[in-house]
Every structure is written in C-alpha cells, then in structure tokens.
C-alpha positions as CSV (number, residue, x, y, z in Angstrom):
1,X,-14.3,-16.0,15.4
2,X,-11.1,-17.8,14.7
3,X,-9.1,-17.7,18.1
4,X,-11.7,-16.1,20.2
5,X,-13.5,-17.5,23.0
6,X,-16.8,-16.6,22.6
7,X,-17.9,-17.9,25.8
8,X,-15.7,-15.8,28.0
9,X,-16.1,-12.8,26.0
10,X,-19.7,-13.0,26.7
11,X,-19.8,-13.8,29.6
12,X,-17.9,-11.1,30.5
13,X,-20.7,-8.8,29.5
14,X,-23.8,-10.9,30.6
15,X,-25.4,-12.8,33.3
16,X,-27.7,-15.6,31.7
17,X,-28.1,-18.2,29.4
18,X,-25.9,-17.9,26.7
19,X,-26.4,-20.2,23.8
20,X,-24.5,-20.0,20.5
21,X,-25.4,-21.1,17.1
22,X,-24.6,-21.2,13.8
23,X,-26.6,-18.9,11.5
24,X,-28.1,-21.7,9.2
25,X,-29.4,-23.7,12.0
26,X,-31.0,-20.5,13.6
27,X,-32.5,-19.9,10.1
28,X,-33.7,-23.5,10.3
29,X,-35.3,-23.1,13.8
30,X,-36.7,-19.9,12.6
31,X,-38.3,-21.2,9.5
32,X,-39.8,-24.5,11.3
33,X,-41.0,-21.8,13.7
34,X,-42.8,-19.1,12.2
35,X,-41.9,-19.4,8.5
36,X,-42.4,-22.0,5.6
37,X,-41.5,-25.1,7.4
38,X,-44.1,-23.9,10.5
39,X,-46.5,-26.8,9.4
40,X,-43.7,-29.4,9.1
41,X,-42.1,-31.6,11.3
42,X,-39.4,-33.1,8.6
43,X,-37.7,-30.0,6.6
44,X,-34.6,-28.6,5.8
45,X,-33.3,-25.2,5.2
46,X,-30.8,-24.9,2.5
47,X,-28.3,-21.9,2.5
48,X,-27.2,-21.1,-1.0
49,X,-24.8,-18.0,-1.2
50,X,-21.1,-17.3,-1.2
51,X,-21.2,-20.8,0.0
52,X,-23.6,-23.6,1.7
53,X,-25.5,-24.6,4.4
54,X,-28.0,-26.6,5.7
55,X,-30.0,-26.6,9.3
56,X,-32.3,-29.8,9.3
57,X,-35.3,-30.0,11.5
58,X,-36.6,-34.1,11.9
59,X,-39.3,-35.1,13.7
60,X,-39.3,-31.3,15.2
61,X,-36.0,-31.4,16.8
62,X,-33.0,-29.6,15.2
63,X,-30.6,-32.5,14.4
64,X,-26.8,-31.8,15.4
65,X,-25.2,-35.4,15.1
66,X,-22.5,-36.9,17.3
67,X,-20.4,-33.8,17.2
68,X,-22.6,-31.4,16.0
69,X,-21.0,-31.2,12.3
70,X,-25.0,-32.1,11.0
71,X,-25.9,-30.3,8.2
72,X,-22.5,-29.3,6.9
73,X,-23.6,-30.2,3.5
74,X,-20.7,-27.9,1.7
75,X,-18.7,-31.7,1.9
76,X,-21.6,-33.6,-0.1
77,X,-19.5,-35.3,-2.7
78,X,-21.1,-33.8,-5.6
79,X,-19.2,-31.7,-8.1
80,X,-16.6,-31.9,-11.0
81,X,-13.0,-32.7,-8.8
82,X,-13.9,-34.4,-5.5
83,X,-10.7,-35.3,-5.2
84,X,-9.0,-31.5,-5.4
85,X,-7.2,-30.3,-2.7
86,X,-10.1,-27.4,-2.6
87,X,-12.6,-29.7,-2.5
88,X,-10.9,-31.8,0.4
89,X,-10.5,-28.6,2.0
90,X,-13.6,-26.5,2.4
91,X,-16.3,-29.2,0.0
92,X,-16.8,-30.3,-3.4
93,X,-20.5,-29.2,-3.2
94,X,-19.2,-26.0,-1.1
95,X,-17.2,-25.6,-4.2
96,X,-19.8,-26.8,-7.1
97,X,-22.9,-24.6,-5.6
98,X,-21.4,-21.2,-4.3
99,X,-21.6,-17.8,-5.7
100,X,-18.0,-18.0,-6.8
101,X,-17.9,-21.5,-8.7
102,X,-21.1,-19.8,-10.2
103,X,-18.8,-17.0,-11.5
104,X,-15.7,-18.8,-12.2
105,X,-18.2,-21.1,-14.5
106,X,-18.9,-18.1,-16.8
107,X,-15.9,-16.6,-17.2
108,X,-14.6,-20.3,-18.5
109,X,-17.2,-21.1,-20.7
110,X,-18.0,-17.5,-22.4
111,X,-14.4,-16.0,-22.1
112,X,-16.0,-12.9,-21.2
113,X,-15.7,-10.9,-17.7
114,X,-18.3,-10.8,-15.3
115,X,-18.2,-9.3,-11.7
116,X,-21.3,-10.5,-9.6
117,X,-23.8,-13.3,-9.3
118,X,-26.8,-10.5,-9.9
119,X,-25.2,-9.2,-13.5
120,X,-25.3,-13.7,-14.1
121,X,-29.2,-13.7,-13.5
122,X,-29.4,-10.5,-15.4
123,X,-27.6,-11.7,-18.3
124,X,-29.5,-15.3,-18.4
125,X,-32.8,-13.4,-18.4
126,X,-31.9,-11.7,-21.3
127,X,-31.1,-14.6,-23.1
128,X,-27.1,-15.2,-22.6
129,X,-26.8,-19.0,-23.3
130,X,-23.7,-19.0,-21.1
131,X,-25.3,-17.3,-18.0
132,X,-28.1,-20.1,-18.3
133,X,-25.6,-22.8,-19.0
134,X,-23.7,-21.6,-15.4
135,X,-27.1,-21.7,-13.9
136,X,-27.6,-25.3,-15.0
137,X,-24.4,-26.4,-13.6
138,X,-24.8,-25.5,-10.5
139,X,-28.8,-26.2,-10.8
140,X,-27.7,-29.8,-11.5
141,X,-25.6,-29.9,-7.7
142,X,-28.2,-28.7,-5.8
143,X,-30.8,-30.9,-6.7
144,X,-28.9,-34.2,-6.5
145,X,-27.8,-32.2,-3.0
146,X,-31.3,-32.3,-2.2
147,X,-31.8,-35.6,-4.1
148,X,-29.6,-37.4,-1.5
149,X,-31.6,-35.4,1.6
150,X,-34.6,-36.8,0.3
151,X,-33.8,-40.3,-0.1
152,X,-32.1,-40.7,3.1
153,X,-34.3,-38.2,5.5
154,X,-37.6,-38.5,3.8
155,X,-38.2,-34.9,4.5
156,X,-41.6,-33.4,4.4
157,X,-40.1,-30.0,2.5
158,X,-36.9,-28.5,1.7
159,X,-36.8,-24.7,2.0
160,X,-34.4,-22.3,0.1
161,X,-32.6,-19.4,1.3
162,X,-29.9,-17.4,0.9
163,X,-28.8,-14.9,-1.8
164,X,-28.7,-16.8,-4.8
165,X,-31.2,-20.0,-3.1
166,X,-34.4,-17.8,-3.4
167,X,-33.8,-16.5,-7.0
168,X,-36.8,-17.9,-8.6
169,X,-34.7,-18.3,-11.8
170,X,-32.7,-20.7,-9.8
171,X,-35.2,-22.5,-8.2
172,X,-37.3,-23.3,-11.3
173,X,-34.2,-24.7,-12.8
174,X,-33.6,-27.1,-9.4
175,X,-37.2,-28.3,-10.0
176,X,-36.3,-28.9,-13.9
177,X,-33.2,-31.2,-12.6
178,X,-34.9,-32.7,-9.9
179,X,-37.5,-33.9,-12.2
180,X,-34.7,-35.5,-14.8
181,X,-32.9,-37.5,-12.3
182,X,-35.9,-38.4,-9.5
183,X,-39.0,-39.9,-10.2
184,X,-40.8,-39.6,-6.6
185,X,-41.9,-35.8,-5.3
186,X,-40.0,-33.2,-3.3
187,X,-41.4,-30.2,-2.0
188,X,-39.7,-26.7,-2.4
189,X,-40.4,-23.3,-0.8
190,X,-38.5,-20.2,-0.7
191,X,-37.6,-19.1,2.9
192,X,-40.3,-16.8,4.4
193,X,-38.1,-14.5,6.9
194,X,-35.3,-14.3,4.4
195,X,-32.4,-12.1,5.7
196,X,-34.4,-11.9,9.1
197,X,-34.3,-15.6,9.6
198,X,-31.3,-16.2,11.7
199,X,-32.3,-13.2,14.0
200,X,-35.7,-14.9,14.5
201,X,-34.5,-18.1,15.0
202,X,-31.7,-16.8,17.9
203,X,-35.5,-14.7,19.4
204,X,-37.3,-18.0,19.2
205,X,-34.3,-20.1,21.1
206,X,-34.1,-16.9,23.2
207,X,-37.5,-17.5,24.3
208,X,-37.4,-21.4,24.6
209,X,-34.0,-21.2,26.7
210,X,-36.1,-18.9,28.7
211,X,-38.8,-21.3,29.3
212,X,-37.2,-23.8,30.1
213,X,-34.6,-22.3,32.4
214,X,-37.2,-20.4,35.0
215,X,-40.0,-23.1,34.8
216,X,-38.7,-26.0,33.3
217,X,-41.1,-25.9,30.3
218,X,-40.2,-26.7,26.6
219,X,-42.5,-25.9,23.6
220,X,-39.7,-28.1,21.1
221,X,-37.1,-30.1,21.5
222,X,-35.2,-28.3,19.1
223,X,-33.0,-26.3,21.1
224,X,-29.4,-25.2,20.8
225,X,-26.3,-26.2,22.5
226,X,-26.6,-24.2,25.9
227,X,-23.8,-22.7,28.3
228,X,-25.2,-21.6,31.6
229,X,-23.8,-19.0,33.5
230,X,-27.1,-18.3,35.9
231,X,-30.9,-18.7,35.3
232,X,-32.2,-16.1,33.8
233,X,-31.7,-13.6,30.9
234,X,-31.1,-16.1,28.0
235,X,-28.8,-14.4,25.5
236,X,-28.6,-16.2,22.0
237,X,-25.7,-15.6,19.3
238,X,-25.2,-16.6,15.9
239,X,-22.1,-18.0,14.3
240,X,-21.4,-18.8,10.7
241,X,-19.5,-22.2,11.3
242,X,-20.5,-25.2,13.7
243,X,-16.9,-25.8,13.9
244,X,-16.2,-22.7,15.5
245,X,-19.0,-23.7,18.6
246,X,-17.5,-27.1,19.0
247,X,-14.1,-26.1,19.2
248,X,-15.1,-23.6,21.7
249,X,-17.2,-25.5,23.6
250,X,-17.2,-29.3,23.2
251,X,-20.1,-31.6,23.2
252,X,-23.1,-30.4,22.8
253,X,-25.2,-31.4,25.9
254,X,-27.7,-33.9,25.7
C-alpha cells in the first residue's frame, strides 16, 4: 500500500462507509467479538509470525492512542541490540520475536542449515537441543512482551495468534518463562478464528458501521477509524500497517 491512496481508490468503486484497518486490530475486534476474548472486556491479541502485532481491546473499546500507532508492539525494547540500526528501524522485539530471528537463531548456534520455522518445531520435537534453545530465546521476548502488557494494562487475557503464536510448543514455553520472571497470573488462549480472524473482524465493524450509520445505534465502542462517502453500504478493508491508514488519512476521528 506504499504510495497508494486507498481512499480514492475505493471510493472510486463504492458508495458507502468505507473504513480501513489494520489486520491485527481487526483480528482483535474479531476475537473480543466472537472468539476467545468474547467474555472479556480487557484482552489483547498478539500477532506472532514473520513479524509482530498486537490489537488491544480495554474496557471494550479498541485502543488506537493519540495517533493511532497503539499496539505497534514490534518497537518494545526487548531483545539482544536495541540500539542496532535494525532494531531502530522496524523494532528490537519485531526483530527478537519474528519468524526470521527465529531462523537466523539456529543457523548461529547449531551451524547447520535450516529453511522454515515448521522444519524448527519439527526438529525441537524430536529432540534437537538447538531448535529448543531458538524456541527459548524468542519464548523468553514474548513473555516479558506480555509481562510489560500485564503490568501496565492489567488485562483480563492475552490471546495468541498468528503462525508461529498458536504453536502449542510455543506457547507452553511462554507460560514456562512467564512463570520464571512474574510471580502474579496471566491468562493465555490461542486465537479461536485463526486465519479467519481479520475477515471477521472487518464483518463485525461492517456490521457496526452499519448500525450506526442508518440508525445511529452502536453495540461497542470499538469501532475503526471511519471515512464517509454516503450512508449506507459500509465497506471495511484490512491493512497490514497502522502507519499506512494514518498517512493516508490523518487523525482518526473521535
């Protein structure tokens, strides 16, 4: 989406409420909605994949911040070189948690080639110590990720998803670290809707947007930025960076 304005692209082919998101904060909405999170009012949705990202749901509302840059977790400082031009570019925890640290990780400690993040979980569950040492390491960032959620949001429950975030091999070594550097409890849950959860979430602030623009009703407050272009017809879209929606379009309104 670099360069292209979404807005008049759409618009172009639509008349109707057109509202663009990122794909973890749909995911989020979608979860809170109809998925793990749906009896929660304080959760977060952690996206763990190629790279990071979180959508956070407090007190039922979808939290955006003063420019809407909430949740871009990727620039936690937690990792081994915060200080690396990579790091200050796209993260240190961006960095320290993706699939490709993951990788990089192995290949440094065993010596030995390996080509994806499924032949790492295959190679730990049959006993490699240097897959499950790779695990660790990045086991180790996202729980003090979510260690530093916790203490600041006092969240209800934190759910996983993404590629490598709903590994169970992963998780139950998040728990392990969580335990060894908190003492009070945090709740985990692996995403319900899994790949489906961003297309859900754009439905479900399809159908709010829809709502509220023909009768003025709202069943959360946890709707998206909105651009309207008439009243009806609300057309949601997901985008994979906030950054790319504020550039676009400012502000989000209040």
């Amino acid at each position: 989406f670099d360069g292209l304005n979404a807005y008049d692209e759409l618009s172009a082919r639509f008349s109707g409420f057109i509202s663009v998101d990122n794909d973890v904060n749909l995911a989020a909405v979608a979860e809170h909605a109809k998925g793990a999170a749906k009896s929660y009012s304080n959760a977060a949705f952690l996206a763990l994949g190629t790279g990071t990202g979180l959508g956070l749901i407090i007190n039922g509302d979808l939290v955006r911040g003063a420019t809407g840059a909430a949740g871009e977790i990727g620039y936690l400082p937690i990792g081994d070189d915060l200080a690396s031009p990579r790091a200050l570019r796209t993260g240190a925890f961006e960095h320290a948690a993706g699939s490709l640290s993951m990788l990089e990780c192995y290949r440094k400690k065993a010596a030995a080639p390996i080509s994806s993040v499924r032949e790492l979980f295959d190679r730990h569950n049959d006993g490699d110590v240097w897959a499950t040492k790779a695990l660790n390491n990045t086991a180790r960032s996202v729980a003090l990720s979510i260690i530093a959620l916790q203490a600041i949001l006092d969240l209800d429950l934190v759910v996983l998803g993404g590629s490598i975030g709903v590994r169970n091999e992963l998780i139950g070594l998040v728990r392990k670290q969580i335990s060894s550097h908190y003492l009070g409890h945090i709740d985990l849950a692996v995403s319900e809707l899994g790949n489906k959860a961003g297309l859900v979430g754009a439905t479900v602030t399809a159908h709010r947007n829809l709502l509220s623009s023909i009768w003025g009703l709202r069943e959360s407050n946890a709707r998206i930025p909105t651009i309207v272009t008439s009243n009806y017809d609300p057309v949601t879209v997901s985008l994979s960076k906030t950054k790319t929606m504020n550039s676009s379009f400012g502000k989000a309104p209040a």
